[in-house]
N, C-alpha and C positions, 0 to 999 in steps of 0.2 A: 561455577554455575551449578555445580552437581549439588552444592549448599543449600540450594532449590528445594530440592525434591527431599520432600519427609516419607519417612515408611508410615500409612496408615493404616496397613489389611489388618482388620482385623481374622483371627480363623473363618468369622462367615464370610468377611469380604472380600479374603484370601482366596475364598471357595469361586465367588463370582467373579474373581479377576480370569482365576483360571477357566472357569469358563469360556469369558468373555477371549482369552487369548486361545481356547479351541474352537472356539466362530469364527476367527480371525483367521486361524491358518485354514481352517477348513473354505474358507472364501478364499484365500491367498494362498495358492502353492511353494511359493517362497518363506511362508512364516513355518516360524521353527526350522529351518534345516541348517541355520547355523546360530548361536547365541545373540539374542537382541540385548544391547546394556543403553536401558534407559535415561540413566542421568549421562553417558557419553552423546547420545541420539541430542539428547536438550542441549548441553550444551554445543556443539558442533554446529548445529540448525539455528539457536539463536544465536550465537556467535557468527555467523553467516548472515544472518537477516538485520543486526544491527548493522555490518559493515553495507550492505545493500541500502540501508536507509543513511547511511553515514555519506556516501556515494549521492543519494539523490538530495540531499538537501543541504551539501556543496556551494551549489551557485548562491545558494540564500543570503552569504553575507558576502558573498566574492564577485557579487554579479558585475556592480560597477567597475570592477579592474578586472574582470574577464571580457567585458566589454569595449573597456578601453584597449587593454592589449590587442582584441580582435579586429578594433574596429568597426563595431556591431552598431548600427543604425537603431533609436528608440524603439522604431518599429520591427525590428528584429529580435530584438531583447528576448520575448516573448520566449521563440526558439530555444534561447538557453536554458532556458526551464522546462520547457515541456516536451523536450527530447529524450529522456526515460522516462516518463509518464506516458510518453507515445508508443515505445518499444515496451513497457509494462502492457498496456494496454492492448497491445497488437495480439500478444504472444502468452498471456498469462493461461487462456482459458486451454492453447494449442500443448502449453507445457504440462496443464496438470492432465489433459487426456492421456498424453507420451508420457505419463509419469505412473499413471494406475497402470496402465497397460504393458510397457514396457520396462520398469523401474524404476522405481522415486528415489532410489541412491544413485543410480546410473546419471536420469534427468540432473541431482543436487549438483555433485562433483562436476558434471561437464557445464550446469550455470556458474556456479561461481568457480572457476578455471577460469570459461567466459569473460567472468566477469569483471576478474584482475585484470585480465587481458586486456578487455580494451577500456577499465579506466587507467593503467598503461597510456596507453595509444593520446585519450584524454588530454595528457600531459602532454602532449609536443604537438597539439593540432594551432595549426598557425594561421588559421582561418573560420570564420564562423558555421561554415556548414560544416567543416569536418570536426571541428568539437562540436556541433549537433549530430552528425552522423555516428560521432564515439557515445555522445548520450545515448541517443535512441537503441545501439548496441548495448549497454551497459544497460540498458530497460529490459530489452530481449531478454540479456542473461539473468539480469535481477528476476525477471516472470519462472525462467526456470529452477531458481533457488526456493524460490517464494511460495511458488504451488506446490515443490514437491517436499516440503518440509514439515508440512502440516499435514501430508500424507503421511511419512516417516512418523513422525508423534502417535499419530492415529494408530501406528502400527506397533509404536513400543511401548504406548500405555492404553492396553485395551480397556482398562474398567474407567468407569464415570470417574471417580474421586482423583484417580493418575489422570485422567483429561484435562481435567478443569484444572488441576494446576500446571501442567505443563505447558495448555496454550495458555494460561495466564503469564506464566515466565516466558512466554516467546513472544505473546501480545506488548507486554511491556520492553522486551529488546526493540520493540519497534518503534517505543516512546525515545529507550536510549539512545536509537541511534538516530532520530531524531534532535536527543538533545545534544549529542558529543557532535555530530556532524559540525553544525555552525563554530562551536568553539573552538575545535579542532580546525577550522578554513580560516578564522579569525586568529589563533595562533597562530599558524606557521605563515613563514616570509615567503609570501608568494602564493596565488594559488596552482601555478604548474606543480609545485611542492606538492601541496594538497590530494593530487592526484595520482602521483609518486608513490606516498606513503599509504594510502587507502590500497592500492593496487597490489604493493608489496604484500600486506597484510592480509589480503584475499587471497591470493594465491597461499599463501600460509594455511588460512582456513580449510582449503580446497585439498591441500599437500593429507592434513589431519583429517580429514573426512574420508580420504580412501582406506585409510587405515581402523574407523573405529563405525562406522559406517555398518548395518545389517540390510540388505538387499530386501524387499519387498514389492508387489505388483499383484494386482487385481486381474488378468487377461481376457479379454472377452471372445478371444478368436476373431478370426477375421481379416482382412486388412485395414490399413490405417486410414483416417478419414480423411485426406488429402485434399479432398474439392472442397468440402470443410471449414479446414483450417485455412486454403488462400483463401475464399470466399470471405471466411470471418476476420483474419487478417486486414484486409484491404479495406474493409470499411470500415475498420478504427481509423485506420489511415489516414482513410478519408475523411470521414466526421470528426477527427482531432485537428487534421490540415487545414477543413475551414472555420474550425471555431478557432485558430490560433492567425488566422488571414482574413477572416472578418471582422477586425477590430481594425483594421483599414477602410472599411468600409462591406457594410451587409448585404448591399445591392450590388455586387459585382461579380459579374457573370461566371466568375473561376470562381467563385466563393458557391452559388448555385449549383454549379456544376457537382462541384462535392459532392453537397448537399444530397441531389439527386443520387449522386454515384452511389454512397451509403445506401440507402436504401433500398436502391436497387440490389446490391452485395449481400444486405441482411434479407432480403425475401429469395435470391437464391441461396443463401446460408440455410436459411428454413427447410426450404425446397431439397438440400442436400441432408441435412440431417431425417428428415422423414423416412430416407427411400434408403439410407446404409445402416446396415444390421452393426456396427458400431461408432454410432454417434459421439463426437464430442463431447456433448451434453444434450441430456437426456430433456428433450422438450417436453415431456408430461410433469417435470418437475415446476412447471410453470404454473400448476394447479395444484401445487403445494405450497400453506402459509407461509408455514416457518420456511421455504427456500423465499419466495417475495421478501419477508422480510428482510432475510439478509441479503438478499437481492438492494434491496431499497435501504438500507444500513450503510451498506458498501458506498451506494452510489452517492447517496448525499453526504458522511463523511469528506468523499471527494469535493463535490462541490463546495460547499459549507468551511468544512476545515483548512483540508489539506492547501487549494486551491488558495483561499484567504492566506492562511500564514506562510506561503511559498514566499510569497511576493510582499508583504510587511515589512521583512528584514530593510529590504532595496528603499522602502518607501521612508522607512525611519530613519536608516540614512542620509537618507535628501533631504529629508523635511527637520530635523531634528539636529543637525548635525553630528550626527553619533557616528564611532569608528566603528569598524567590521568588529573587534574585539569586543565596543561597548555594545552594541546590537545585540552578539550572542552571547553576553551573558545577561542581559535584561532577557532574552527569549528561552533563556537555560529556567528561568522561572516557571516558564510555561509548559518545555517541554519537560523539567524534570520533576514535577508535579505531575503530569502525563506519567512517567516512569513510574513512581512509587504509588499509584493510585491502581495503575494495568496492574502491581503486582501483588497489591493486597485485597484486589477485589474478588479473588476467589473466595473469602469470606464474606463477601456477601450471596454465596452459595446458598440457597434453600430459602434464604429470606426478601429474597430477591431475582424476580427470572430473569432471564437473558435478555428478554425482549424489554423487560423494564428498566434495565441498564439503559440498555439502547438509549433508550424516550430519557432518562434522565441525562444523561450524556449530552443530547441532542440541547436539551432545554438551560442546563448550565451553561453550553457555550455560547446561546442566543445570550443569555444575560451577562454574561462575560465581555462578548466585543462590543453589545448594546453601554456599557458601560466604561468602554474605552472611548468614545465618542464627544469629541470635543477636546481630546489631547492634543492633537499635533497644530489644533489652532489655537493652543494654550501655551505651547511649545512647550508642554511641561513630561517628561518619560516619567513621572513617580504617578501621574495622574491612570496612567497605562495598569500601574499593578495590579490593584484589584478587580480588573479585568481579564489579564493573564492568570491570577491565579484561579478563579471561575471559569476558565475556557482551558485551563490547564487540568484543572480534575473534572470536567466533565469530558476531555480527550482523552484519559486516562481510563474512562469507564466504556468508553468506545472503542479504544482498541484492545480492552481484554474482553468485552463480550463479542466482539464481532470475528474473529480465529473462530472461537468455541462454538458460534452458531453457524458458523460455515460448514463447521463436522459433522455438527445435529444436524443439519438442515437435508442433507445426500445421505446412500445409502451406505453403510462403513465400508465398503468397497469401493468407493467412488469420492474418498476422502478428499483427492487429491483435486478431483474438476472440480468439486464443491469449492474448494478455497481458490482455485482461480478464475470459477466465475463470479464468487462475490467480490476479489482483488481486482479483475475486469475489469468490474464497473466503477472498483474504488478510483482506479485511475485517470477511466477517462470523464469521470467526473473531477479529477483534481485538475486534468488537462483544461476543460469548461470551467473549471472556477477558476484557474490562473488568467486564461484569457478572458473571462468576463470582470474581474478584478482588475485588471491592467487597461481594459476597454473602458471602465466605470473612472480609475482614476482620472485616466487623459480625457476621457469625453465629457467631463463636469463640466471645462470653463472655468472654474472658480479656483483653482488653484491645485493642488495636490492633497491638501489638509481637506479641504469641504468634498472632496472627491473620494478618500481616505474615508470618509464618515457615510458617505454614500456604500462605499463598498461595505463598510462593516453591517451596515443596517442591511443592508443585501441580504450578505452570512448568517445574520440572526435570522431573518424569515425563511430563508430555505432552509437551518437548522429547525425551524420550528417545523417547517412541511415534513420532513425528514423524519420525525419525532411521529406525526401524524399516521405518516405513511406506513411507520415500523407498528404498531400499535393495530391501524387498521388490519395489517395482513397475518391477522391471531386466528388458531381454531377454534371453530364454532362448536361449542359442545353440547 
């Protein structure tokens, strides 16, 4: 991974690195007291955040024989997907506060430990809730890997030109372990295997990270924001609970209840951050563009993307008759196009802003799935390509601009809740586009293929809002 990273300082850039890393400890009491080694930091972190994405997109081609083993009810299914999207979600924005404040190597190491841990557990759960309860663990830990890793980077490449490519190469591990996830479920015999092997390797990661690892934290004094973090907790909770239970039905009085319950959770969330001199997140940041936008980057990636191609694999399956193995590598198209697009797109540096990735991003993957439309009632998977490869490199522009504007977006001391409040929302946006994808199949009537073609037109227009949204939330100069 350290193959990554090129030496660019020039003697004047040399001058403003070192600057930029005496800002850095001068904010950070931990910087500098013991040697930071940057290409160790890159790779360790993204080596950690592929096996995190390797982890979550598992079920993708293993659903139907996780299901079957389980016993899991159609209306259940749901659950097996959005149970670390739930534990992301819950816990991402709780891990990067606990990660400025108290240590973002501390936070790393004890998520993905975590993390092995229980996709461990994973493997021998011999029932539907409790391989949902080992997902939504496994989401927990992945939140803690996830937020504090992008703090770490923040920390061991302080000047702009080390930034941009190092979340580039961390943006794009996120494409890869997107893309090895499926193939890797799709090789091996069995998906208990699957989780076996993922687990071991984590713990691997986790073993090499206390060793090459430099300690870093922002501390604000204080105590910790406890009411906070349950308050904001629990209304993911909740608001992922009934958008994965109202696809049973919208009118049902446990589905409202949620509903209300969120809401209610997020206005004492508010209420609780106003009044603690150390917030989770800094609610005046709300009245800043560039965090909006990667506010609203985050969140519709979730929807739009993430959400859609969760549940495609399962669909292509059914409708196509494709094996788990032929699935992922028709979808190794997609995602490893993602890969090598997150990792050359730091040349499009300077000619190109961040925020204009976004929008292009957004807008090749509308015309990507827009153009997958009418395959599965063609029965034809080649009709699919030029679709995947169009929704493959504009996902590729999206996850290497959106890391990098999670950084810009907070103040460099606060690297870390900046990347898990913009992951936050990527999540439970992906959890709202899994169940409305799955709600949209089954609820057509016409079959899975004319329901499939609903959902994709879906994806394109909230990719387009998405696009709109990132655009709208620009400084006015």
């Amino acid at each position: 991974m350290s193959g990554f990273i090129e030496r660019t300082d020039t003697p004047a850039s040399g001058t403003a690195a070192a600057g930029a890393q005496r800002t850095a400890q001068a904010a950070d009491p931990a910087a500098g007291a013991t040697p930071v080694h940057p290409a160790a930091t890159l790779a360790v972190t993204s080596g950690a955040t592929a096996l995190a994405l390797m982890a979550y997109t598992a079920p993708a081609v293993t659903l139907v024989d996780t299901a079957a083993s389980l016993h899991t009810s159609p209306s259940a299914q749901a659950w097996l997907i959005n149970g670390t999207p739930l534990g992301l979600a819950a816990a991402l924005l709780v891990a990067g506060s606990l990660a400025d404040d108290h240590g973002r190597r501390r936070i790393f190491v004890a998520g993905t430990l975590a993390l092995g841990l229980t996709t461990l557990l994973g493997a021998f759960a011999a029932t539907t809730w409790q391989f949902t309860l080992a997902r939504f663990a496994q989401g927990a830990a992945s939140a803690a890997l996830l937020a504090s890793s992008l703090g770490l980077l923040a920390h061991a490449f302080p000047s702009p030109r080390g930034r941009l490519r190092a979340t580039g190469v961390w943006g794009a591990c996120i494409s890869a372990g997107i893309a090895v996830g499926p193939v890797l479920s799709g090789a091996l015999p069995g998906w208990r295997l699957v989780y076996g092997v993922l687990g071991l390797a984590t713990l691997l990661v986790a073993a090499v990270g206390t060793r090459t690892l430099t300690e870093s934290r922002s501390p604000r004094g204080g105590r910790p924001d406890l009411l906070g973090a349950a308050t904001f907790g629990a209304a993911q909770v909740a608001l992922i609970a009934a958008l994965t239970l109202g696809r049973d039905g919208w009118l049902r009085p446990s589905v409202g209840l949620l509903f209300l319950a969120t809401v209610v959770l997020l206005a004492l969330f508010a209420a609780a951050e106003r009044r603690t001199a150390t917030p989770m997140i800094d609610l005046s940041l709300l009245r800043s563009p560039r965090f909006l936008a990667s506010s609203a980057g985050g969140l519709f990636t979730g929807l739009a993307v993430i959400g859609l191609f969760s549940f495609l694999p399962t669909l292509y399956q059914q409708t196509l008759g494709l094996s788990p193995m032929d699935v992922a590598w028709l979808f190794l198209l997609w995602s490893g196009l993602s890969f090598a697009v997150a990792l050359q797109a730091r040349r499009l540096a300077g000619r190109l802003s961040t925020r204009a990735q976004l929008v292009l991003g957004f807008a090749l993957h509308a015309v990507g799935v827009l153009a997958m439309l009418g395959a599965l009632d063609a029965g034809s998977w080649r009709r699919l390509l030029p679709g995947l490869i169009l929704a493959g490199v504009g996902s590729g522009l999206l996850n290497a601009a959106l890391p990098l504007l999670a950084v810009e977006s907070v103040p460099a001391a606060r690297a870390a809740m900046g990347s898990g409040a913009q992951q936050t929302l990527r999540y439970v946006g992906s959890c709202a586009g899994v169940a409305l994808t799955i709600a949209i199949v089954a609820g057509t009537g016409e079959g899975p293929a004319r329901g499939a073609d609903v959902a994709l037109a879906v994806s394109a227009g909230l990719a387009l809002v998405g696009a709109a949204g990132v655009w709208a939330f620009r400084e006015r100069g």
